[in-house]
N, C-alpha and C positions, 0 to 999 in steps of 0.2 A: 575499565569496565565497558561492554558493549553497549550501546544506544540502542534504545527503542524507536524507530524512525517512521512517522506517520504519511505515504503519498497517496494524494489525491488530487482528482482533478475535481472542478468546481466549474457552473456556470457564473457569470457576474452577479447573480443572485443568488448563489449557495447552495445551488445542488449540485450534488454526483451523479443522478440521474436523472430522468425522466418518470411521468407516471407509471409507464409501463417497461421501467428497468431500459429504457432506450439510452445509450449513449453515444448515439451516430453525429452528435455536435459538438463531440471530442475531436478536437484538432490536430491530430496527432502527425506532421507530416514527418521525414526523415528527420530532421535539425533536431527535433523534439525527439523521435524517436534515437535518435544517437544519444544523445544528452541521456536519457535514463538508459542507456544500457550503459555508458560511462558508471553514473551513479548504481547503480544496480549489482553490477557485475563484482563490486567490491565486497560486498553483505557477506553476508553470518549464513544467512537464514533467511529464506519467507517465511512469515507466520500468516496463515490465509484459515478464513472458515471454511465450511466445507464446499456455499454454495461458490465460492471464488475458485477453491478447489477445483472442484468436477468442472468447471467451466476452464479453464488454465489446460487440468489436464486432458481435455475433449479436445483439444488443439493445439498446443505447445510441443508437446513430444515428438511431429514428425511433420511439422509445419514447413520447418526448411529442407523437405522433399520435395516440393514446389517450386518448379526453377522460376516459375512471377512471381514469388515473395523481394519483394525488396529487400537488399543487405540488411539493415539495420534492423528489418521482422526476422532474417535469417539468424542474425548474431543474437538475438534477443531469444529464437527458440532454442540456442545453445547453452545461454545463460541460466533460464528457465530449466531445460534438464540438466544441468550439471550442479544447480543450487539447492544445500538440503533443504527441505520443506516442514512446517511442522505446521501440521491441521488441526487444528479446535474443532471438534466434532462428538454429539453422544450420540451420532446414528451412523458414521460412514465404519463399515469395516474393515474395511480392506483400500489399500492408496499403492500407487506407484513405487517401484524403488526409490532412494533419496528419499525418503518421507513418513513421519513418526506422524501417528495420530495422538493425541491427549485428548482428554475428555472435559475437562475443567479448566480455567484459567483461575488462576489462582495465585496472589499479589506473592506467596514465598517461590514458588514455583518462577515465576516470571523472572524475579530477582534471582534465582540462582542462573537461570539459563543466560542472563546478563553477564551474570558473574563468570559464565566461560570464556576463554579463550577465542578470537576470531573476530571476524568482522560485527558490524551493525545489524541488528534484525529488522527488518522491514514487514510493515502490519500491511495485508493484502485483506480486503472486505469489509462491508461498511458493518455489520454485527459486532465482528470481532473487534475492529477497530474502537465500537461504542464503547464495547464493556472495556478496552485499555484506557480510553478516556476517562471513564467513569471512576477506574479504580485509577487513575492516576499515573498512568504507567508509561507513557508516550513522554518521551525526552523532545523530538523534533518534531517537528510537522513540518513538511514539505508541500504547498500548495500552489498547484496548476490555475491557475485563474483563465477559463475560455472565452473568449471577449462574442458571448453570444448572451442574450436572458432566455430562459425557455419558460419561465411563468410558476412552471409549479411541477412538483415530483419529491422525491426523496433527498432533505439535508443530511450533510455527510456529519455534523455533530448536530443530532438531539439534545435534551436536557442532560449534560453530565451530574449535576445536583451542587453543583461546585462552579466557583471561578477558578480561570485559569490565566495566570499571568502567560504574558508571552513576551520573550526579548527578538527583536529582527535582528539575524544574522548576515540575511545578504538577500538580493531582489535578482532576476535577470529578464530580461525581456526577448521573446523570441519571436525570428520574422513574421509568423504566421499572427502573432499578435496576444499570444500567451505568455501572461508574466508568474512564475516563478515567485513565489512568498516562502520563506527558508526562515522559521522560528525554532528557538529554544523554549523549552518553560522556562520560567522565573521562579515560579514559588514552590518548586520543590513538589515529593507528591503529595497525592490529595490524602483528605483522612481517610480513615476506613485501613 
């Protein structure tokens, strides 16, 4: 059965971004950027809201026309259009090839789409991502630790209404100074 696989990055203090959705103190240089297109490139599926969406697809589809893109932005806009997409959305109508909108997230739904065939799905947006948490539906979580504080802005887990066990799978640390936290849940899903 496929995973649900949660990646984010995080300041040392717990947010994904800034007050005003800034995230220019994400470290992202090649190393890091290699490493997730490794991981990335093996996936199911992104699952992304909408507003991850329109953002992804406002740049991603012809990014590597830009002969300054760095290889690993290059490889990474290949990954991005060639990976199906499936958007959480009740206002977008219309999306790129490669890409199913739905309108609901919904705990049998979710479960079936696990239950296909293929790689891991990967939760892209901090909305979408709440409501997987909330209803329990995130197997992994993948987290970026950026060895910066920025004070305050938006945490990438809200109240889920729930604890969540979590088992450490494996740690990595990368030159720029970004460690890598690789958990499983423990306690199975939530109620609801």
């Amino acid at each position: 059965m496929r995973k649900i696989v949660l990646f984010t990055s995080v300041s040392l203090d717990g947010f994904f971004e800034g007050p005003n959705r800034e995230i220019d103190w994400h470290l992202v240089d090649d190393e890091l950027h290699r490493h997730f297109n490794e991981q990335l490139k093996v996936m199911g599926a992104f699952l992304e809201g909408r507003v991850t969406y329109e953002l992804m697809a406002g740049y991603w589809p012809t990014a590597d026309a830009d002969p300054a893109l760095s290889a690993p932005m290059a490889e990474f806009a290949a990954i991005w259009r060639g990976m199906p997409k499936i958007v959480f959305s009740r206002t977008l109508q219309r999306a790129d090839p490669n890409t199913t909108i739905r309108r609901e997230v919904t705990v049998e739904q979710i479960r079936a789409l696990k239950a296909e065939p293929g790689g891991d799905l990967v939760i892209g947006g901090a909305d979408l991502a709440a409501e997987f948490v909330r209803l329990g539906l995130i197997d992994e979580y993948r987290i970026y630790v950026h060895p910066v504080v920025i004070g305050q802005g938006r945490r990438f887990i809200q109240d889920p209404g729930h604890r969540i066990g979590l088992e450490l799978i494996d740690t990595r640390t990368f030159g720029n100074g970004v460690v890598l936290l690789h958990y499983r849940t423990a306690d199975g899903p939530a109620p609801g």
